[in-house]
N, CA and C atoms as an extended XYZ file, in Angstrom:
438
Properties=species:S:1:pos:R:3:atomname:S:1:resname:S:1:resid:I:1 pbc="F F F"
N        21.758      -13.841       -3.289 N   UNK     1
C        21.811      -12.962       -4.433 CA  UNK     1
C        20.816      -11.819       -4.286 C   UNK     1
N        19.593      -11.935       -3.604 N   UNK     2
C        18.320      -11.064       -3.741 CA  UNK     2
C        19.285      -10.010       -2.570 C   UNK     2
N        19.523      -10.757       -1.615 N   UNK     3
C        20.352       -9.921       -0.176 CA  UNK     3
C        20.925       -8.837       -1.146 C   UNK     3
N        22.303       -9.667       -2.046 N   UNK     4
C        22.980       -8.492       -2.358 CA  UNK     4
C        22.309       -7.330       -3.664 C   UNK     4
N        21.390       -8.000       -4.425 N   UNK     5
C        20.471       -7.062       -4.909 CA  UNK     5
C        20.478       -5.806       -4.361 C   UNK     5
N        19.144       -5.936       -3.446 N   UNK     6
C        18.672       -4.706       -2.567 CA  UNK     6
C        19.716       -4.356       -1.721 C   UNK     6
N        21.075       -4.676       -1.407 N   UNK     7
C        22.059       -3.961       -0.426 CA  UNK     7
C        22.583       -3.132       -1.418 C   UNK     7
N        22.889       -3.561       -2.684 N   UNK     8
C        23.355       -2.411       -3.530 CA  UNK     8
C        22.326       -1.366       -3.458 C   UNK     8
N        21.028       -1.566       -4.204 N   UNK     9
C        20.261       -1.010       -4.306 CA  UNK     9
C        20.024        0.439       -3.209 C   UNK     9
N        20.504        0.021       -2.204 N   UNK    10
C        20.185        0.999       -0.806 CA  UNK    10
C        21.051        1.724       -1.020 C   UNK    10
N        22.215        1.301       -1.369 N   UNK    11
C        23.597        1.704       -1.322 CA  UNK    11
C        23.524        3.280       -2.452 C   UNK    11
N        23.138        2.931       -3.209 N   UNK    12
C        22.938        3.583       -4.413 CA  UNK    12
C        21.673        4.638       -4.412 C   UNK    12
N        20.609        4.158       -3.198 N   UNK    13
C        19.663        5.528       -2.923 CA  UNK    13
C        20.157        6.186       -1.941 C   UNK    13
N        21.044        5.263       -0.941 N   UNK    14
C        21.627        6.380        0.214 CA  UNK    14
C        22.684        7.400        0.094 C   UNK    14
N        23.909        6.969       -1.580 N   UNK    15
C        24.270        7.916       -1.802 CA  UNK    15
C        24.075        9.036       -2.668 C   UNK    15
N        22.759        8.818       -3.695 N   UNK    16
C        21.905        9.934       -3.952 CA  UNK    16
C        21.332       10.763       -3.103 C   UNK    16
N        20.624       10.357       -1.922 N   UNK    17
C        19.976       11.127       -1.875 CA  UNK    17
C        21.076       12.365       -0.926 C   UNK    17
N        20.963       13.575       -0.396 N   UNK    18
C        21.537       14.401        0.465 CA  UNK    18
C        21.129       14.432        1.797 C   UNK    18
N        22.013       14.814        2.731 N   UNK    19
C        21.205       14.937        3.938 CA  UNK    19
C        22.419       14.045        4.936 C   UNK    19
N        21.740       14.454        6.489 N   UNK    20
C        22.511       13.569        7.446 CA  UNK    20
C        21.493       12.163        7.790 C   UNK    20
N        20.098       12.207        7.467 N   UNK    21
C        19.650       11.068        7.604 CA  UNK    21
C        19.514        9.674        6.905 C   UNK    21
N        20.528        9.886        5.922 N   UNK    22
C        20.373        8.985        4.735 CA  UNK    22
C        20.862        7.881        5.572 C   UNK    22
N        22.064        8.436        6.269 N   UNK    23
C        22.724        6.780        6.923 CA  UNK    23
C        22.152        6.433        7.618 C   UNK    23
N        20.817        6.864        8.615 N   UNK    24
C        19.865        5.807        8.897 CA  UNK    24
C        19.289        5.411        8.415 C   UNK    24
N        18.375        5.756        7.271 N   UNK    25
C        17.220        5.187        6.194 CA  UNK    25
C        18.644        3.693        6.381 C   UNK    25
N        19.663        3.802        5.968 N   UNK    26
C        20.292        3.083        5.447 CA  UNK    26
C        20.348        1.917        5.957 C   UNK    26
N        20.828        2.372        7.191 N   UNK    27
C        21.325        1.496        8.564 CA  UNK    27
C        19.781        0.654        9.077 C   UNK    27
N        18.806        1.656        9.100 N   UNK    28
C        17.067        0.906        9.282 CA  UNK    28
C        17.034       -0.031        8.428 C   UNK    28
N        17.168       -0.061        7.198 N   UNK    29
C        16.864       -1.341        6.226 CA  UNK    29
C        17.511       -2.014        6.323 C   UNK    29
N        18.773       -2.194        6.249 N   UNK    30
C        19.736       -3.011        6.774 CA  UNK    30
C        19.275       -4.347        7.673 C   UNK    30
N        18.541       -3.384        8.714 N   UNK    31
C        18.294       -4.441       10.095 CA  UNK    31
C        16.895       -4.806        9.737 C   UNK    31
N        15.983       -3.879        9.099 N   UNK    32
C        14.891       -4.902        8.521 CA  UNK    32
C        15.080       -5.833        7.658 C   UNK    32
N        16.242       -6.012        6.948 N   UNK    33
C        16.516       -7.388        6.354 CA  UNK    33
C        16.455       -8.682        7.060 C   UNK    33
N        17.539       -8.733        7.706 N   UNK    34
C        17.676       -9.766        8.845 CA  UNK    34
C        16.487      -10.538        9.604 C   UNK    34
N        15.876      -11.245        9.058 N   UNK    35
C        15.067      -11.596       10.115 CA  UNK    35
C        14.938      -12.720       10.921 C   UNK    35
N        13.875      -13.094       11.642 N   UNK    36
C        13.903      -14.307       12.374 CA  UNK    36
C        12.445      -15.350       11.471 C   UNK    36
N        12.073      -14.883       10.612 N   UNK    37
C        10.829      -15.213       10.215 CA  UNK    37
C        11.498      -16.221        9.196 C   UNK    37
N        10.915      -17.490        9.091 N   UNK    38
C        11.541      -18.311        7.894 CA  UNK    38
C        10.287      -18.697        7.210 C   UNK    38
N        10.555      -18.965        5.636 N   UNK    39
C         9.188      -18.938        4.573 CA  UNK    39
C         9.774      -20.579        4.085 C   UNK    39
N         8.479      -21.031        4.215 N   UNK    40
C         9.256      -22.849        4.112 CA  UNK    40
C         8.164      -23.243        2.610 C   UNK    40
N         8.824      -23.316        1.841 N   UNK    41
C         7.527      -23.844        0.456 CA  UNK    41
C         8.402      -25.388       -0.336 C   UNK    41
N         7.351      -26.164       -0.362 N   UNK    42
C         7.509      -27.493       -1.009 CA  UNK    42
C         6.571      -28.099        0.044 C   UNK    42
N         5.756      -27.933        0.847 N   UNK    43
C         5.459      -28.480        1.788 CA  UNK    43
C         4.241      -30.074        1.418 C   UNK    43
N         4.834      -31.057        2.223 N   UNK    44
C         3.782      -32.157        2.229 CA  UNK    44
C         2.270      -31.549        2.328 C   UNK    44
N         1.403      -31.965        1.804 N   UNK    45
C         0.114      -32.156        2.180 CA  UNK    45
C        -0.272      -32.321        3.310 C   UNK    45
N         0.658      -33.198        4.100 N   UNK    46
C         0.129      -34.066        4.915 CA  UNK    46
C         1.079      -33.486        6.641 C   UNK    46
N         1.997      -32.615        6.170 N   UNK    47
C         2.516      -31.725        6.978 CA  UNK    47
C         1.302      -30.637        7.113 C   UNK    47
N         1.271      -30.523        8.995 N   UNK    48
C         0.594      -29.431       10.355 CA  UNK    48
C         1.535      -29.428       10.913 C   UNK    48
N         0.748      -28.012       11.482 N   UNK    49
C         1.695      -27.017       12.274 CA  UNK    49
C         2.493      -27.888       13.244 C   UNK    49
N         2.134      -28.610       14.022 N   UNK    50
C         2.874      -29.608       14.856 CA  UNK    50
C         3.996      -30.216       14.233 C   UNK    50
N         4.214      -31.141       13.269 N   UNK    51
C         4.765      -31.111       12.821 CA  UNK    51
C         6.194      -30.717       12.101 C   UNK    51
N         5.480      -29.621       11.181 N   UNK    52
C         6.483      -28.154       11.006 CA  UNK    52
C         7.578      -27.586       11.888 C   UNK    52
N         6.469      -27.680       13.476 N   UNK    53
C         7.867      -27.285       14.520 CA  UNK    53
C         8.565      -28.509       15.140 C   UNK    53
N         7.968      -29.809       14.906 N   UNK    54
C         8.853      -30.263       15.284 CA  UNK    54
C        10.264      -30.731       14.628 C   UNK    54
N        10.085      -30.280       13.308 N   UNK    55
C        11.240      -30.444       12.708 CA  UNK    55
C        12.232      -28.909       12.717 C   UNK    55
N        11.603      -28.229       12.852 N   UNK    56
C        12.336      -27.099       12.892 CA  UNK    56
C        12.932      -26.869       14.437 C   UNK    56
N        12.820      -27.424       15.421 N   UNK    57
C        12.569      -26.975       16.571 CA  UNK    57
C        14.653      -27.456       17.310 C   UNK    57
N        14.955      -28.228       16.520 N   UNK    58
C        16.181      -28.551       17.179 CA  UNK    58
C        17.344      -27.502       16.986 C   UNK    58
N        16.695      -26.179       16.054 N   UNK    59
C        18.021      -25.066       15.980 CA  UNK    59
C        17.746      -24.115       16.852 C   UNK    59
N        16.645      -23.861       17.445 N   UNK    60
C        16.417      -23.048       18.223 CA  UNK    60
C        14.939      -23.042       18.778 C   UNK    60
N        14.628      -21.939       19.734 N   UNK    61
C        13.341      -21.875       20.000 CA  UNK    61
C        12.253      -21.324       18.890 C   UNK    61
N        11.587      -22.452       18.650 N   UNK    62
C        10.378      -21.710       17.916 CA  UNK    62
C         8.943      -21.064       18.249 C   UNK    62
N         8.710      -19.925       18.247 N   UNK    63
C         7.666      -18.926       18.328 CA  UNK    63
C         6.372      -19.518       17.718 C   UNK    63
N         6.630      -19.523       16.558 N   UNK    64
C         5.310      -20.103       16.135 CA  UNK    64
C         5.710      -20.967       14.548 C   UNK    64
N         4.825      -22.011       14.795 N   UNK    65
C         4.731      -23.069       13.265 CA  UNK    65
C         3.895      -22.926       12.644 C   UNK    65
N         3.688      -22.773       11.534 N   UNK    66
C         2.365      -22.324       10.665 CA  UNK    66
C         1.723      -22.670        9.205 C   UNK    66
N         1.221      -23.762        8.952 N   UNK    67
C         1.018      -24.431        7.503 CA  UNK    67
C        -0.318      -23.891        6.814 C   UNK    67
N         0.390      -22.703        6.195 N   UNK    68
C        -1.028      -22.108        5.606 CA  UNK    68
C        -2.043      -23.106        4.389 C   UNK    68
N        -3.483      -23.110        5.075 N   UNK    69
C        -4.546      -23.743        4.504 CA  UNK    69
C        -5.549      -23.493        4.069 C   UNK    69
N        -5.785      -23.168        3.222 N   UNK    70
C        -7.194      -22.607        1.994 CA  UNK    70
C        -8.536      -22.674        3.006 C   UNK    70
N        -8.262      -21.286        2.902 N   UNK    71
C        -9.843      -20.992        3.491 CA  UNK    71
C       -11.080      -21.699        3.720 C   UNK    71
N       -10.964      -22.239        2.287 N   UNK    72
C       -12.783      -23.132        1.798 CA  UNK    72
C       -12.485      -23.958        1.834 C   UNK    72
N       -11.517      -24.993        1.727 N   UNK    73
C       -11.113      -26.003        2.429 CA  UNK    73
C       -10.624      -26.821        2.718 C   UNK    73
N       -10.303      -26.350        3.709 N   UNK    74
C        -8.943      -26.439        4.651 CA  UNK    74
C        -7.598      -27.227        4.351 C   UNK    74
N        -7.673      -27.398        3.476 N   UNK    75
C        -6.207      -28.014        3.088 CA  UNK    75
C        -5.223      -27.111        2.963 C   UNK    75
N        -3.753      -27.979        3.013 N   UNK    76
C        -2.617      -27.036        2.958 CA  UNK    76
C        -2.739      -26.817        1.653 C   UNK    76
N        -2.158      -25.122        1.786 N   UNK    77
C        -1.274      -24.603        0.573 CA  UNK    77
C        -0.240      -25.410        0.110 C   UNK    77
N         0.632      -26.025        0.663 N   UNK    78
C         1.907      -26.129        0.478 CA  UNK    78
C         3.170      -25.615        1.320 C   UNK    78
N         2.749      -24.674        2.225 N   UNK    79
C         3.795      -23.577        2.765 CA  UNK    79
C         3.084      -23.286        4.118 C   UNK    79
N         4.524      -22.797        4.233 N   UNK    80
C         4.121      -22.200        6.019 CA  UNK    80
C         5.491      -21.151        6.284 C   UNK    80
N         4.945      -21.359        7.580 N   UNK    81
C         6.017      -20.017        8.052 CA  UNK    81
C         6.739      -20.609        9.568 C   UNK    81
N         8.040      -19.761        9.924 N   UNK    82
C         8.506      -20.594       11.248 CA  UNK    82
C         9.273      -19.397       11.691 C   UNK    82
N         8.771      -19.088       13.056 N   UNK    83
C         8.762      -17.914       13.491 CA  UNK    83
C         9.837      -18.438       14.768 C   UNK    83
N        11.367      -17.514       14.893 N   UNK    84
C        12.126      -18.148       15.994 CA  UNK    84
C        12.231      -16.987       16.849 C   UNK    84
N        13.206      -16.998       17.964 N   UNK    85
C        12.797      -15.946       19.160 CA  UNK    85
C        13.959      -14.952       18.740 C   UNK    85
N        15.204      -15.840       17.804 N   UNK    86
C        16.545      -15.118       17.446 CA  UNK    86
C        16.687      -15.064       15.691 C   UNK    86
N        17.033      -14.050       15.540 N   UNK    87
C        17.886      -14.215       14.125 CA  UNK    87
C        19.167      -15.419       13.748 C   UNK    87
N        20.018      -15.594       14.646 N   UNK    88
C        20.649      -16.520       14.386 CA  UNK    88
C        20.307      -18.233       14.403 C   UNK    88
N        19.027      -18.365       15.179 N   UNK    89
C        18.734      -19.092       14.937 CA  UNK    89
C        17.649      -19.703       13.931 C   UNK    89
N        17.242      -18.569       13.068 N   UNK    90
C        16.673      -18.872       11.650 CA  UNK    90
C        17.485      -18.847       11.274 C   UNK    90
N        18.885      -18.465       10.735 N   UNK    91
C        19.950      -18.553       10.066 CA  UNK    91
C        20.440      -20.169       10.109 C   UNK    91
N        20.838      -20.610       11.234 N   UNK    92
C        21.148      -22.023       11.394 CA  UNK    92
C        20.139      -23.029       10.916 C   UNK    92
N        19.108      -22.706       11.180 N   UNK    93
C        18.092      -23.754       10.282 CA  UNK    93
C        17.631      -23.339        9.190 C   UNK    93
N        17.563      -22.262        8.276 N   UNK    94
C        17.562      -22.269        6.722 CA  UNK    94
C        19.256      -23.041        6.067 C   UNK    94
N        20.226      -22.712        6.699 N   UNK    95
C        21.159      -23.696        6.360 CA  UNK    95
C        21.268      -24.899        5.917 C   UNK    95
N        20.376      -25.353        7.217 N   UNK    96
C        20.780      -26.868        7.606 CA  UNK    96
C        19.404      -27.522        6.933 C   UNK    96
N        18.174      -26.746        6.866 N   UNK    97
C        16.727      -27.474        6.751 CA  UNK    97
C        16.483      -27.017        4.854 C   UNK    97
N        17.092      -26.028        4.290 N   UNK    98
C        17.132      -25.291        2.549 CA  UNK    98
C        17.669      -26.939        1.752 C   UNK    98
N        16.651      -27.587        0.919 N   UNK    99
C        16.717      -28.478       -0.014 CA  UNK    99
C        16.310      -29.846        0.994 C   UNK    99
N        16.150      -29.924        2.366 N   UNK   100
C        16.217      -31.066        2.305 CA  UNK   100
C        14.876      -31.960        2.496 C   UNK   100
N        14.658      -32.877        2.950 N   UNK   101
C        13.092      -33.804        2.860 CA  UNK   101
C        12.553      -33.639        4.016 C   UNK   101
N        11.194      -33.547        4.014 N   UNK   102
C        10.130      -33.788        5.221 CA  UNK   102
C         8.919      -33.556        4.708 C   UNK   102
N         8.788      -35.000        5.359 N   UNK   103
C         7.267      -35.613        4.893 CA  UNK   103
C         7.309      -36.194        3.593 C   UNK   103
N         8.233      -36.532        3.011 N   UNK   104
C         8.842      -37.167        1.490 CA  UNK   104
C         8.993      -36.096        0.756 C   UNK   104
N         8.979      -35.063        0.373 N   UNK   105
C         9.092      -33.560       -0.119 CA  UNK   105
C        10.178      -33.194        0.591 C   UNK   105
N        10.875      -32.450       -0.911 N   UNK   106
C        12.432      -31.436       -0.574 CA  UNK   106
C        12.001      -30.283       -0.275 C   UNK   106
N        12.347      -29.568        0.403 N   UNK   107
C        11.200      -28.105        0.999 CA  UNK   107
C        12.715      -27.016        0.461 C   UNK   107
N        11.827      -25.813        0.576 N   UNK   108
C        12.729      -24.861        0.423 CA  UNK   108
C        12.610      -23.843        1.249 C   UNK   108
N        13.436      -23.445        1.954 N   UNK   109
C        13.422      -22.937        3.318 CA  UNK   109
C        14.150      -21.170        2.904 C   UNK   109
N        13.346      -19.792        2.759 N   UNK   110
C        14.327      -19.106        2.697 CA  UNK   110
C        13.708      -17.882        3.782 C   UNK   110
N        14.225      -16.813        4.063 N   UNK   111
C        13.743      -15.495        4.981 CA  UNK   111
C        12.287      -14.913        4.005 C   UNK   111
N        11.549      -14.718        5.354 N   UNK   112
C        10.080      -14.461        4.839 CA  UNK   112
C        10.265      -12.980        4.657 C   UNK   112
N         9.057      -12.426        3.778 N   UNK   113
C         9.345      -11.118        3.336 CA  UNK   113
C         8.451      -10.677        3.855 C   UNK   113
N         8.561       -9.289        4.448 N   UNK   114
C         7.373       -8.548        5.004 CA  UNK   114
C         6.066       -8.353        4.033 C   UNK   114
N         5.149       -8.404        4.454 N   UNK   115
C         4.227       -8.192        3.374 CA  UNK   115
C         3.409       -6.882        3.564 C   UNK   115
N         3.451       -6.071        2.370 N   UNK   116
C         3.069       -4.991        2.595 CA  UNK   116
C         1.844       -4.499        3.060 C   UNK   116
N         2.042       -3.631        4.032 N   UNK   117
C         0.253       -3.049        4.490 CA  UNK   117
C        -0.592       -2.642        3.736 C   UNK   117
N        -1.706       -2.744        4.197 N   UNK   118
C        -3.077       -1.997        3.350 CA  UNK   118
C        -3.763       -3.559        2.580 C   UNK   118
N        -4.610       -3.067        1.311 N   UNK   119
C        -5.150       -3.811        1.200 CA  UNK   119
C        -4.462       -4.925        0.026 C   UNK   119
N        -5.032       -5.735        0.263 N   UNK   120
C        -3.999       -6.435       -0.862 CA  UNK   120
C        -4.714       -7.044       -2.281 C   UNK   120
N        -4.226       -7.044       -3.408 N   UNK   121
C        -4.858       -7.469       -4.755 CA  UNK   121
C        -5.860       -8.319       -4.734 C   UNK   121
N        -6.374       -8.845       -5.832 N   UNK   122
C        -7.088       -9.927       -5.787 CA  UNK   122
C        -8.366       -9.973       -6.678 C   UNK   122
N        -9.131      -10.667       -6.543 N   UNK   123
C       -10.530      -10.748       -6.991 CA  UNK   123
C       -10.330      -11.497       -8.781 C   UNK   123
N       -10.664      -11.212       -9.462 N   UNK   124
C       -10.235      -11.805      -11.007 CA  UNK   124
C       -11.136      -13.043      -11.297 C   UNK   124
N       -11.778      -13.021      -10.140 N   UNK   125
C       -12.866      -14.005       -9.925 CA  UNK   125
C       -14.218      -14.181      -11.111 C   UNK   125
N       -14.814      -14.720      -11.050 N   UNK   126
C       -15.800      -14.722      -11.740 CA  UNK   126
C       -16.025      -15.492      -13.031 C   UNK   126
N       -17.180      -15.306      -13.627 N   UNK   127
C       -17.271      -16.024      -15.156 CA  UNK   127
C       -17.030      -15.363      -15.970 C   UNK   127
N       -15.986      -15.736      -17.132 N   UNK   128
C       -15.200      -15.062      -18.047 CA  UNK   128
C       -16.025      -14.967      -19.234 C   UNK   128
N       -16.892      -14.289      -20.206 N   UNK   129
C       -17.099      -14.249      -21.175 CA  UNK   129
C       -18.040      -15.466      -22.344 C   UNK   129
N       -18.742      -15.236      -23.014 N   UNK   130
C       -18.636      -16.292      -24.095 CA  UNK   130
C       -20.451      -16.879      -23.594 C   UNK   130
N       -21.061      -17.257      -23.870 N   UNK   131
C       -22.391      -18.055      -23.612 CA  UNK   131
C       -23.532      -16.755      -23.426 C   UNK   131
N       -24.544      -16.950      -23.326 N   UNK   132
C       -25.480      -15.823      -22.823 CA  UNK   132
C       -26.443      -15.390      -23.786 C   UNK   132
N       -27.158      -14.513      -23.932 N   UNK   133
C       -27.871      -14.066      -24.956 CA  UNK   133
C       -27.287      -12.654      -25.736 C   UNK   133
N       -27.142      -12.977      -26.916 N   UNK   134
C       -26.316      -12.336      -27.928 CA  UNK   134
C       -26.751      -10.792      -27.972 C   UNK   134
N       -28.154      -11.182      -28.063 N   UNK   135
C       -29.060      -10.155      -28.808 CA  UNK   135
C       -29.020      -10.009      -30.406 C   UNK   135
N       -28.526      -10.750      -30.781 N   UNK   136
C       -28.550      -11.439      -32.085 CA  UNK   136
C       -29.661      -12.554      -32.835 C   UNK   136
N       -30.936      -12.936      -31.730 N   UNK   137
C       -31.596      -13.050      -32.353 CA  UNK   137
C       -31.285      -14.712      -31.564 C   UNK   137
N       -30.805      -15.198      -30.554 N   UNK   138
C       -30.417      -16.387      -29.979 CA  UNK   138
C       -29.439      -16.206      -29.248 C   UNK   138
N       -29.265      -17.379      -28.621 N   UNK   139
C       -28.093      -17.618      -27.436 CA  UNK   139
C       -26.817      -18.439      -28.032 C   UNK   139
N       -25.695      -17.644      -27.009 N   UNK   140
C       -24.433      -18.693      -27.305 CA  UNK   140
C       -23.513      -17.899      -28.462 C   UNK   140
N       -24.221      -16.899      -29.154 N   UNK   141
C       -23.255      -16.014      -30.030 CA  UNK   141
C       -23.233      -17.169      -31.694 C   UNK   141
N       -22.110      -16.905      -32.506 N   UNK   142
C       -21.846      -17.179      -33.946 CA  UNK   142
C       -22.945      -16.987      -34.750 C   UNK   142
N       -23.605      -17.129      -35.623 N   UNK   143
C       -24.273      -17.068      -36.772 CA  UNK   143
C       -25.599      -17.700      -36.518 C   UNK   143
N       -26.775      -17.096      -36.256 N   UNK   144
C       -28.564      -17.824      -36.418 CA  UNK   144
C       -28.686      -17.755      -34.887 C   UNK   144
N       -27.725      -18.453      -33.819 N   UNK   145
C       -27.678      -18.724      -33.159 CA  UNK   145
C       -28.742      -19.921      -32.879 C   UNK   145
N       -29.643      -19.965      -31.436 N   UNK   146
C       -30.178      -21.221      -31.166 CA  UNK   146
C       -31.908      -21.386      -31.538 C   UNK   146
């Protein structure tokens, strides 16, 4: 459904816009859709990269297996990534590997999305509000305070 989303979507800027290069913008996105990169989320805990490819590994050659794990420490996210040498052969294993179990978990297997360059969001970190000295004459804020 997302596929045919953004294929309209293109469809509909390539025939706005004017020009002879539109039908490549067109034809370029097109083929950046397609990829060989597969985005695998439901993942065991207890699923590594080893692992990962060895279940993925009977549709084709896999490039790389990858169970992303929290920085501070080190445990899985949940997810990974599975990098093949062909497009058709991420196609054959999101097929065959989309809903089913490994590692006791139903995983969900769909095409990874490029992620955009530069820097990316974040931070929101920190201590939120509320405790401290009022300047009211005490700490902690409401009425007399402490």
């Amino acid at each position: 459904m997302a596929f045919c989303n953004r294929f309209g979507s293109l469809l509909r800027q390539s025939s706005a816009s004017k020009g002879q290069g539109s039908m490549g913008v067109l034809l370029n996105s097109i083929r950046c859709m397609s990829s060989s990169k597969l985005f695998i989320g439901g993942l065991s805990y207890g699923t590594d990269d080893h692992s990962l490819k060895d279940a993925f590994s009977s549709f084709g050659d896999v490039i790389e297996a990858r169970v992303i794990t929290d920085r501070e420490t080190g445990r899985s996210r949940g997810f990974g990534f599975v990098n093949y040498d062909t497009e058709e052969c991420a196609s054959s294993a999101l097929s065959a590997m989309d809903g089913q179990e490994l590692d006791g978990r139903n995983i969900r297997v769909s095409y990874a999305n490029d992620r955009a360059p530069g820097p990316r969001g974040g931070g929101g970190g920190g201590y939120g509000g509320g405790g401290g000295y009022r300047g009211n004459g005490g700490y902690g804020g409401g009425n007399g305070g402490y």
